[in-house]
C-alpha positions in Angstrom: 42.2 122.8 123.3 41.2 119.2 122.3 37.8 118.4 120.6 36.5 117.2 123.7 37.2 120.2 126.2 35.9 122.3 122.4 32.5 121.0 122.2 30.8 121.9 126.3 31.9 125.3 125.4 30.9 125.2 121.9 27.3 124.4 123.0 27.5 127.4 125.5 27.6 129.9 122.8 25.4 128.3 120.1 22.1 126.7 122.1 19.5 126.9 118.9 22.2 125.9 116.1 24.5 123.0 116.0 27.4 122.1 116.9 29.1 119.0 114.8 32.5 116.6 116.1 32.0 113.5 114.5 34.1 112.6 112.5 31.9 111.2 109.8 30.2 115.2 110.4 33.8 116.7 110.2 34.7 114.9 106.8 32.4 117.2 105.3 34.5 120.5 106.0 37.9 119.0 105.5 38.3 120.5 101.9 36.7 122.8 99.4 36.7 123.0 95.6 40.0 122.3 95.5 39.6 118.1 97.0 43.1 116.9 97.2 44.1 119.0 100.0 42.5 118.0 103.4 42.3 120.2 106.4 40.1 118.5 109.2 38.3 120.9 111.7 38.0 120.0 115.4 34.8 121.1 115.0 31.9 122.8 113.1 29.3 125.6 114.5 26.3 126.4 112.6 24.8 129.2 114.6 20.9 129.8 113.9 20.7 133.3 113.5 23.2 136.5 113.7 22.9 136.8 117.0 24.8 133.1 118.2 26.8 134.0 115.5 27.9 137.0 117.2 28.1 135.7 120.6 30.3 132.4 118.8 32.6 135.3 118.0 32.8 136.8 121.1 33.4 134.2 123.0 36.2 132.7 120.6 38.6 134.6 122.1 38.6 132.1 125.2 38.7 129.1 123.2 42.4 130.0 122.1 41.8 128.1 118.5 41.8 128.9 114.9 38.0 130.4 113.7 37.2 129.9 109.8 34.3 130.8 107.9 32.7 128.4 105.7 29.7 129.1 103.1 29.5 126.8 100.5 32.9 125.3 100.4 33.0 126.2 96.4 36.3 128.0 96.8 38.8 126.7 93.9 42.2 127.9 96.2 42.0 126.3 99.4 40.2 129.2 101.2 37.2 127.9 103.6 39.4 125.0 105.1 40.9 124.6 108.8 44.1 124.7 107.9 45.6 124.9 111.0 42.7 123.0 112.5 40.1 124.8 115.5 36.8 125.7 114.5 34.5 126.4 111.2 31.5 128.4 111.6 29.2 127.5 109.1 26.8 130.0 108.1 24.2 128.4 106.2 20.9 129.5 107.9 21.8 133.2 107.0 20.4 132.6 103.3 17.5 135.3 103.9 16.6 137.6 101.1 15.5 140.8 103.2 14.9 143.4 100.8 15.0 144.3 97.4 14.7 148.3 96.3 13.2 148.6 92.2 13.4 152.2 91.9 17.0 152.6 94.4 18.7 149.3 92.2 19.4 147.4 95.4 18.8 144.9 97.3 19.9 143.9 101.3 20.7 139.6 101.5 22.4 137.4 104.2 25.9 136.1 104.1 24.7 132.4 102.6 22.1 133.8 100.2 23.2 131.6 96.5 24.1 133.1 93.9 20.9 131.3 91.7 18.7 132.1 94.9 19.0 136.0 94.5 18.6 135.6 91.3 15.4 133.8 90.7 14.0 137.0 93.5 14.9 139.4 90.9 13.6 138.4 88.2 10.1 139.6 88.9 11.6 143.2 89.4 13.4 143.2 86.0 17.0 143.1 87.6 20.0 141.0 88.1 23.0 140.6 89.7 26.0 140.5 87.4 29.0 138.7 89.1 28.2 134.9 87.7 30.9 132.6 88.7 30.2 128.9 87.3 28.6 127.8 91.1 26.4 130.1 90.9 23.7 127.2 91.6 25.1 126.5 95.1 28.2 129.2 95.8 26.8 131.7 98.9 27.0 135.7 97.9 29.7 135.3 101.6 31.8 133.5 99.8 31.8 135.4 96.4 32.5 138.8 98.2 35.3 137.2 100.6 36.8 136.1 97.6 36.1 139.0 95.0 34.5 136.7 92.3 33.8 137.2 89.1 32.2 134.9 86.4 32.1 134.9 82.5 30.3 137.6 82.1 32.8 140.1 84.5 34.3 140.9 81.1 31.6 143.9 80.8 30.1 144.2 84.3 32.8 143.8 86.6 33.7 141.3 89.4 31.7 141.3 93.1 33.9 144.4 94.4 32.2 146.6 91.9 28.5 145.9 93.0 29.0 146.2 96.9 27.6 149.0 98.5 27.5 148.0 102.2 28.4 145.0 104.6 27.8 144.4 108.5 30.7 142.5 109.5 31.5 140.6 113.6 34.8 141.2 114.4 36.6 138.5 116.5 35.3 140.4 120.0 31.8 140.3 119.0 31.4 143.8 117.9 29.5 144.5 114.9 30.1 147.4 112.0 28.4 148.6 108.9 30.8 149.9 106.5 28.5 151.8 103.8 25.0 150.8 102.9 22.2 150.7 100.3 24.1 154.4 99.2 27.5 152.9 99.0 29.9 155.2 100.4 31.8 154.9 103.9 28.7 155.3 106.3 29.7 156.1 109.3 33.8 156.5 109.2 36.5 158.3 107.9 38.0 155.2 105.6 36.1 153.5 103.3 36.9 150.0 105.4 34.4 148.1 103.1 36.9 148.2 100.4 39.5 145.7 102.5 36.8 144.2 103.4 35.5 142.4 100.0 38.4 139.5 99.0 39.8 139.7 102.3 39.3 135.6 102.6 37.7 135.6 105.4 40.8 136.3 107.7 38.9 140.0 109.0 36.0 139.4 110.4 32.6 137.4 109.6 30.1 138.6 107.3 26.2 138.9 108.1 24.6 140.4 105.6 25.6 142.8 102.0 23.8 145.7 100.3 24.5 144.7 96.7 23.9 146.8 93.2 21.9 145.9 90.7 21.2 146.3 86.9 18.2 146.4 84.9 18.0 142.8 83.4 18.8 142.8 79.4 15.8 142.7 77.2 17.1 140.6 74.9 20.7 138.5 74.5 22.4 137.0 71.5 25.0 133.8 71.9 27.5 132.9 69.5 29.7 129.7 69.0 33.0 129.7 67.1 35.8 127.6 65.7 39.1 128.4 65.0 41.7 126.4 63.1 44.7 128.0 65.4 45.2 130.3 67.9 46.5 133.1 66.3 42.7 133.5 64.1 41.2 132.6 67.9 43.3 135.6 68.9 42.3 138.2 66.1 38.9 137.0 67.0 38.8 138.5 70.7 40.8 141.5 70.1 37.9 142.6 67.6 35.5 141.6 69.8 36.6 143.6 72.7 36.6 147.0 70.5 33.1 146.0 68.5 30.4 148.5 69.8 28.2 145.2 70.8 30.9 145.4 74.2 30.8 141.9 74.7 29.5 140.7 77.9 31.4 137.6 77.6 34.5 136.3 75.8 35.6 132.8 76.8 38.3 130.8 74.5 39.0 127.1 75.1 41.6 124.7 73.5 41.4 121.8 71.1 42.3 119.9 74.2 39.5 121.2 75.9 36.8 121.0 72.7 38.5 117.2 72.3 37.3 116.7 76.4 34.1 117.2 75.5 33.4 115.6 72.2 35.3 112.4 73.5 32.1 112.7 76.3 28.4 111.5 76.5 28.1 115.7 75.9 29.8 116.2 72.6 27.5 118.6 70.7 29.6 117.7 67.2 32.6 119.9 67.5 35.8 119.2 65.6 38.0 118.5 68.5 41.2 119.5 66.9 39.8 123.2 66.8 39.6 126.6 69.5 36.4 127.4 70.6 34.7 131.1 71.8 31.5 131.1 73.0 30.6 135.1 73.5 27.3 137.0 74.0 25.9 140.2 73.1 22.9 141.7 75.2 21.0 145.0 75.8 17.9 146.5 74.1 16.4 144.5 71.5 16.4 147.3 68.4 20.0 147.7 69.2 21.6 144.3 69.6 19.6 143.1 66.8 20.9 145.5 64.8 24.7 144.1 65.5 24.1 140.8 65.0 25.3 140.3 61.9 28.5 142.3 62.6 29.5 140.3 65.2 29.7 137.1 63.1 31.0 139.0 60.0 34.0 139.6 62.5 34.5 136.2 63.7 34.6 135.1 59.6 36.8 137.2 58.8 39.0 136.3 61.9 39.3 132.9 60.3 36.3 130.8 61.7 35.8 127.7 60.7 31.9 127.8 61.7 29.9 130.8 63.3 26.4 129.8 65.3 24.5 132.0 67.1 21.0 132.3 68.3 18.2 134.3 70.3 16.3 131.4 71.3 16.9 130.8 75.2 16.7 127.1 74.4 19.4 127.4 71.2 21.7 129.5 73.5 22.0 127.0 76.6 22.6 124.6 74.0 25.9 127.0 72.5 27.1 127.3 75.9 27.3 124.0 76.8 30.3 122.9 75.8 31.4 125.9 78.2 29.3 124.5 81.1 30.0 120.9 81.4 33.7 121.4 81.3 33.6 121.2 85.4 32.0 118.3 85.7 33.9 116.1 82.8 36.9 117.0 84.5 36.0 115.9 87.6 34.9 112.8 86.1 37.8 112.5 84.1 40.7 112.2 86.8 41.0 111.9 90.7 42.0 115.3 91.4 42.1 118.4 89.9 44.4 122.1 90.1 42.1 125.0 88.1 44.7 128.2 88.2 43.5 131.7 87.8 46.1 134.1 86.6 45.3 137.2 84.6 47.8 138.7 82.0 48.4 141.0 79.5 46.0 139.5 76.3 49.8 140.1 74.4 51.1 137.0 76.2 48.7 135.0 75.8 50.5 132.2 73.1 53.7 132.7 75.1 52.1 131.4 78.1 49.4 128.6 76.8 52.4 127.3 75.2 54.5 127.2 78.4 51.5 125.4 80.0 51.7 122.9 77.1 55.2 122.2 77.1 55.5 122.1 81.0 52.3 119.8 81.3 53.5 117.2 78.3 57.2 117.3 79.9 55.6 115.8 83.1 53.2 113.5 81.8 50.3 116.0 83.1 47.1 116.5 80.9 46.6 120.4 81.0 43.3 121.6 79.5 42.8 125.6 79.1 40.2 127.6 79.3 40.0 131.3 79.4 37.7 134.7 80.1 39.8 136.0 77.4 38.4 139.2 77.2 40.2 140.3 80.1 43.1 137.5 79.9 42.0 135.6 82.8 43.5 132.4 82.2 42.0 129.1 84.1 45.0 126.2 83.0 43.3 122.9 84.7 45.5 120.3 85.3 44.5 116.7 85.6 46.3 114.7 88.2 46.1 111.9 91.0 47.5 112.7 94.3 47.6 108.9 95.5 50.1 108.3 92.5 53.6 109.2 94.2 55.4 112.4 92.6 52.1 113.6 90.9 51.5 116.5 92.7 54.7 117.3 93.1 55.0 117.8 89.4 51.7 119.4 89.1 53.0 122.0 92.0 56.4 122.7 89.8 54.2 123.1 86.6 51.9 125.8 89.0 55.4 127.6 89.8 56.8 128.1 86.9 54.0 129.2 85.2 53.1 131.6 88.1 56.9 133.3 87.5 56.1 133.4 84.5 53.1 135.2 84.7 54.0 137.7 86.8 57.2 138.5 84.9 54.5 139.0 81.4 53.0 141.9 83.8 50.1 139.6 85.0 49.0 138.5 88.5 48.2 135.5 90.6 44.7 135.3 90.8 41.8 137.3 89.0 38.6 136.0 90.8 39.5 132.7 92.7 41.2 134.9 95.2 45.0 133.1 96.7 43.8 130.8 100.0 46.5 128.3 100.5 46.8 127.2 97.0 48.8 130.4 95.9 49.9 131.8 99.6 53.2 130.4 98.2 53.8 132.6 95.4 52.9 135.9 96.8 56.6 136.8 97.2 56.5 137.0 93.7 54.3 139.9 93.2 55.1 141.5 96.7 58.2 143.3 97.1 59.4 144.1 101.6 57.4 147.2 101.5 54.2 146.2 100.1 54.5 143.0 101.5 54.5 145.2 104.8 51.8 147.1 103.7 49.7 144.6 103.1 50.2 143.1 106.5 49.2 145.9 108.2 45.7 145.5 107.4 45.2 141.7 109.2 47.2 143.7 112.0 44.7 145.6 112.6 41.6 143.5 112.3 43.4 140.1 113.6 46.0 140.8 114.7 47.0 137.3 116.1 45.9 135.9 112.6 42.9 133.7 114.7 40.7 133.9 111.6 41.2 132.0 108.6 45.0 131.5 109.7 47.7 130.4 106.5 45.5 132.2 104.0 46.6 134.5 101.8 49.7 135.0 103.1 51.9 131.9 104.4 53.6 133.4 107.4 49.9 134.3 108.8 49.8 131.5 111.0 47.9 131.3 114.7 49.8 131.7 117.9 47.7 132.3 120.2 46.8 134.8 122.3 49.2 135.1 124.9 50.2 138.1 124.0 48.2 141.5 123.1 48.3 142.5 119.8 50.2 145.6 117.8 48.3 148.0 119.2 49.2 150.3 115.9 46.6 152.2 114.0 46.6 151.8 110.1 48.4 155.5 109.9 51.3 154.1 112.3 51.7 151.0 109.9 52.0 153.2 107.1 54.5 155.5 108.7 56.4 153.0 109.3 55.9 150.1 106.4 59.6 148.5 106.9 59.6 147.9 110.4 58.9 144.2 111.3 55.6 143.1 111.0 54.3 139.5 112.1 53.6 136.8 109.6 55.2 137.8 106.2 56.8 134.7 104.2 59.9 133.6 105.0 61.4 133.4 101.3 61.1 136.9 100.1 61.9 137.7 96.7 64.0 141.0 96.6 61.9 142.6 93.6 63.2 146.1 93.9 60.6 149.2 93.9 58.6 147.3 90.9 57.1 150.6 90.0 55.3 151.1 87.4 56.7 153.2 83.9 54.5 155.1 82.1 53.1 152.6 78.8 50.4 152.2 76.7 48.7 148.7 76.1 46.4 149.1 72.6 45.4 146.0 72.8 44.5 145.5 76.6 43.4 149.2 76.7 45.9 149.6 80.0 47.7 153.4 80.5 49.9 154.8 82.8 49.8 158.3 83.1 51.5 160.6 86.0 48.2 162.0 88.4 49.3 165.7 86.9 48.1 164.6 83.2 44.8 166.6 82.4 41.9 165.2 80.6 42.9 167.0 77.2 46.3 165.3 77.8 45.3 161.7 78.4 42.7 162.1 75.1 45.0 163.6 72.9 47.4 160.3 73.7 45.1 157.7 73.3 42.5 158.9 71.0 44.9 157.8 67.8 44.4 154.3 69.0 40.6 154.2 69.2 40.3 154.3 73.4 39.1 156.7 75.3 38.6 156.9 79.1 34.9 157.6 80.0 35.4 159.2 83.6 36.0 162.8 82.8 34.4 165.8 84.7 36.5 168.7 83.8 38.5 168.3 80.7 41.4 171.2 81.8 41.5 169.4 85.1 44.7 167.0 86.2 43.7 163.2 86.9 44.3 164.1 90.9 42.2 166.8 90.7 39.0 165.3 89.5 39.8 162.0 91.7 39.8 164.2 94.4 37.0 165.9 93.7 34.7 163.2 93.7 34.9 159.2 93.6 32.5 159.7 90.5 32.2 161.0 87.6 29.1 161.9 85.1 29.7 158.4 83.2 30.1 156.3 86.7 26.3 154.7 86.1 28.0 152.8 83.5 31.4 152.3 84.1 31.3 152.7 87.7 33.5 155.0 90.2 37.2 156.1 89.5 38.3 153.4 92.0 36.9 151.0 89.8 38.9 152.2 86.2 42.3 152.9 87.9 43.6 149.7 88.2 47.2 150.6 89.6 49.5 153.3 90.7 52.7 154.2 92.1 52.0 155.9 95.8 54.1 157.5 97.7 54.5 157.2 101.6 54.5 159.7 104.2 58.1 159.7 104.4 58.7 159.9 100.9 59.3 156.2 99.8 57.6 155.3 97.0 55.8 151.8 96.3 53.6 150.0 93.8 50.2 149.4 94.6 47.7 147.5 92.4 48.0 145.9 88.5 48.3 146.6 85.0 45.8 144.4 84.4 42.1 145.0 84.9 41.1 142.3 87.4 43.1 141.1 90.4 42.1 139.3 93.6 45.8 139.3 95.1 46.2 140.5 98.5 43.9 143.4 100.9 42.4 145.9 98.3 44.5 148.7 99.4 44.3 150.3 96.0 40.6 151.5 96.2 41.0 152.4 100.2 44.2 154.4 99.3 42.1 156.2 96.5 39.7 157.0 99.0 42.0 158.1 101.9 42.1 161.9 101.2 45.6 161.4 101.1 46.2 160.7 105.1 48.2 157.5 104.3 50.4 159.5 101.2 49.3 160.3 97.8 49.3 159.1 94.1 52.3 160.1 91.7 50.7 158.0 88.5 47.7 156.0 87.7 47.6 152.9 85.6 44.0 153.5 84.2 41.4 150.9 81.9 40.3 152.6 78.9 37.5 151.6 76.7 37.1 151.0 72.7 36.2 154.0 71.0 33.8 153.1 68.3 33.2 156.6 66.3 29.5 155.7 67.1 28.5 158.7 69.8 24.9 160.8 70.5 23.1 162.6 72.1 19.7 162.1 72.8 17.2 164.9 74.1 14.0 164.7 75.8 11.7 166.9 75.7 8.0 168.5 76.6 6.0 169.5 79.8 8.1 169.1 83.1 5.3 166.2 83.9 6.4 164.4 80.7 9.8 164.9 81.4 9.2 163.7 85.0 7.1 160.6 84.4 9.6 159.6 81.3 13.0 159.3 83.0 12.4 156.6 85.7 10.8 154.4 82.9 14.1 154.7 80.9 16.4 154.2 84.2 14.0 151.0 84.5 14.9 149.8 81.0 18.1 148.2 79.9 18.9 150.9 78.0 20.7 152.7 81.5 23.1 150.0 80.6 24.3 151.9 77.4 24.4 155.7 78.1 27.3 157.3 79.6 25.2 159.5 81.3 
């Protein structure tokens, strides 16, 4: 359908929004973060309310054209972009804050709410949001939970797919579910469908609206700045941090060439620019950070830092973490175009591959600047390029290759919280074998089956037919029963990768196990105890790993660390008929692909069951208590929702 014959039918459906095809409009939409890829739509749709939006939907069908969703166009991997042209519906009025529950630690927003909007709401109710990626000013809470963001302080929190409770979703018929709600769970269905839901892309169905956790706010927050002669000191540096009892809520390194950046800019703040940098924070009650202040230094000093700051003062700290903040920007000042990757690895491999990132860069006449969350190995390479200059970008793309092999033969994975878009589409036969490549296109198959929504995301073969022809017609079950047969839309250049299953291994210093589901509690502790970790989520201590899973998706320690889904970061499942396949990481944050590790954990075994679990421990500091209150049942009563309203429910296991 041409633009022309688009727009009369566009302004049927949405009478109180707007409709945009001119092509000065249209130059608006034709990229995202990303800039030197353009995609330009035939037309945009800003419905009014939820309503247009759902009858856009519903009527898109008949327009036979790609549909993509569009919040803020932050994305850093080529998500919110027509790349196969038709429509973007832009969701900006839905930026409504509807409700926000003290006592329940929730809240209900709209699809384009900002991330600095909610915020600034919940500040007069003592709580916050955690998920904080770097555009937080203008990136919509849509966009963050289509593409399972995270931010610098995920280290400690967790990324968006830990703090969803509930979303209402339009599929591409108009029809409109609520999978969970302000109580989490699967509301009114078998299968927790929320969980493919979040990083999904945007290629399932719209978003209108989230029911979000929250946290009591810290009462007080300490900020450090250190420098580092080399990497290795860098190195010892975070791998203290991440066992000192502070837990750091944020751990980010950067590079001489990244320090050098800044100091060569109108923002130097008197670096020496041949040196690493961290920048990490400590927050919680005041008694108790205070009293770790010092210790945190003391353990960068004798890491080998050149020069320890830190500060209380909200004015001092802003002024520590800039260096960290303005890196955006000077980049984008500094060169034409820009390529921000987002792979996370094993912390082990860390010098291997900054060094490959050095090497490949200086080979090509590419500046390469790093920056890291490095408390969960979540490496962010930027390379510097100009895509007008001929060959440029094909170098920066070989550069993006190799190191993306690379990463995923370390044990890592493509993306950690940018999620894959078109940027990285390319390289998921890298970390998809035939079966779970299958498996993962089952779950489009289901939702969009014709791949109308968001079409060349994610996965390159997803591409938009039309609709000609009726779709599979297969439930979920049938796809799983039957995970080789052909499925439309997987990549053309598969990688034979074998079964890729996981072994059982032990990472001390990411804190990463794989255990088979039969290992009890006593088991698991007695293994990793020696190496100061323990894993919090333990109901019955005689109890197998499937067993308490089973049981319930939480455990006594879940307030803090969150439901089992959320700690067992892989395992190796077997199918219905037997087969067995890898689903999921050994690393503890991954945005690559349909999140079919959390719905499988929550399937009560329909689609197969688990064999072992790859599961995230946490530092043991030999600091424990237990703390009793007691008196009338009134005290009692009146004293325990004024300690779930302080910070300290951040720190007790239970």
């Amino acid at each position: 359908m041409s633009p022309l014959d688009l727009e009369p039918q566009l302004r049927r459906s949405i009478r109180r929004g707007r409709v945009l095809t001119a092509p000065a409009q249209l130059a608006g939409y034709d990229t995202d973060g990303l800039g030197y890829k353009t995609f330009r739509p035939d037309a945009v749709a800003i419905p009014a309310d939820i309503d247009e939006l759902v009858q856009l939907l519903r009527d898109s069908r008949g327009f036979n054209v790609p549909v993509t969703m569009r919040g803020a166009g932050t994305s850093l991997a080529g998500g919110p972009v027509a790349a196969q042209g038709g429509i973007v519906i832009h969701t900006s009025s839905l930026r409504k804050v509807r409700s926000i529950n003290r006592d329940g630690y929730w809240c209900e927003v709209e699809c384009s709410v900002t991330l600095n909007q909610l915020d600034e709401a919940l500040k007069p109710y003592g709580l916050f949001y955690p998920p904080d990626p770097s555009s937080g000013p203008v990136c919509t809470l849509g966009g963050n939970v289509a593409m399972n963001a995270g931010g610098a302080h995920c280290f400690r929190y967790g990324v968006t797919s830990n703090y969803v409770l509930g979303l209402e979703v339009v599929m591409l018929d108009g029809s409109v579910h609520r999978f969970g709600g302000p109580a989490g769970g699967r509301g009114d269905w078998h299968d927790d469908w929320k969980r493919l839901m979040v990083g999904s892309e945007g290629t399932l169905g719209a978003f209108t609206r989230f029911w979000l956790r929250l946290l009591p706010r810290a009462e007080k927050a300490w900020t450090y700045r250190a420098t580092f002669p080399d990497l290795h000191s860098a190195e010892r540096a975070v791998h203290g941090l991440v066992k000192h009892p502070s837990f750091p809520v944020a751990i980010e390194l950067m590079d001489p060439r990244f320090v050098a950046m800044v100091e060569n800019s109108p923002m130097a703040v008197g670096l020496p620019k041949d040196a690493f940098l961290i920048v990490t924070e400590i927050e919680g009650p005041a008694v108790l950070v205070d009293a770790r202040v010092e210790s945190v230094a003391q353990l960068m000093k004798d890491a080998g830092a050149m020069e320890v700051e830190y500060s209380d003062d909200e004015l001092q700290r802003k002024k520590l973490w800039k260096a960290r903040k303005v890196a955006g920007g000077l980049m984008g000042q500094l060169s034409p175009d820009l390529i921000v990757q987002d792979a996370v690895i094993p912390k082990s491999a860390l010098a291997e591959l900054l060094q490959l990132v050095y090497d490949e860069a200086d080979a090509a006449g590419i500046p390469a600047i790093n920056v890291f969350h490095a408390g969960d190995g979540n490496l962010h390479p930027n390379f510097l390029f100009d895509s007008r200059k001929p060959g440029e970008l094909e170098r920066v793309e070989a550069i993006s290759k190799r190191l993306m092999q690379r990463v995923v033969q370390v044990g890592g994975t493509l993306s950690g919280e940018h999620g894959i878009g078109n940027d990285k589409s390319k390289y998921m036969s890298l970390v998809f074998g035939e079966e779970t490549l299958r498996l993962q296109m089952a779950v489009p198959a289901i939702f969009n089956p014709r791949h109308q929504l968001n079409p060349l995301k994610v996965f390159q073969g997803r591409s938009f037919t039309g609709l000609a022809t009726s779709g599979s017609g297969k439930s979920l079950a049938n796809h799983f029963e039957h995970a080789t047969d052909h499925e439309n839309g997987h990549d053309h250049q598969m990688i034979d990768l074998g079964p890729r299953l996981f072994t059982p291994f032990l990472d001390k210093i990411d804190g990463i196990v794989c255990v088979p589901v039969a290992t009890t509690a006593d088991e698991l502790r007695q293994q990793i105890e020696p190496h100061g970790l323990r894993f919090p989520l333990i109901i019955d201590n005689t109890a197998s790993l499937r067993e308490q899973v089973q049981s319930s998706e939480y455990a006594p320690a879940s307030s803090r660390f969150g439901q089992f889904c959320d700690n067992i970061v892989g395992m190796n499942w077997q199918l219905p008929d037997g087969r067995v396949v890898r689903i999921g990481e050994r690393v503890v944050k991954s945005t690559t692909g349909y999140d079919l590790l959390r719905f499988l954990q929550q399937s009560d075994q329909r689609f197969g069951q688990p064999l072992d679990f790859v599961l995230r421990l946490r530092p043991h500091t030999g600091i424990d208590g237990i703390i009793h209150l007691t008196g009338s049942r009134q005290a009692v009563s009146q004293a325990m929702p004024e300690l779930l309203r302080s910070c300290w429910m951040n720190w007790f296991d239970s």
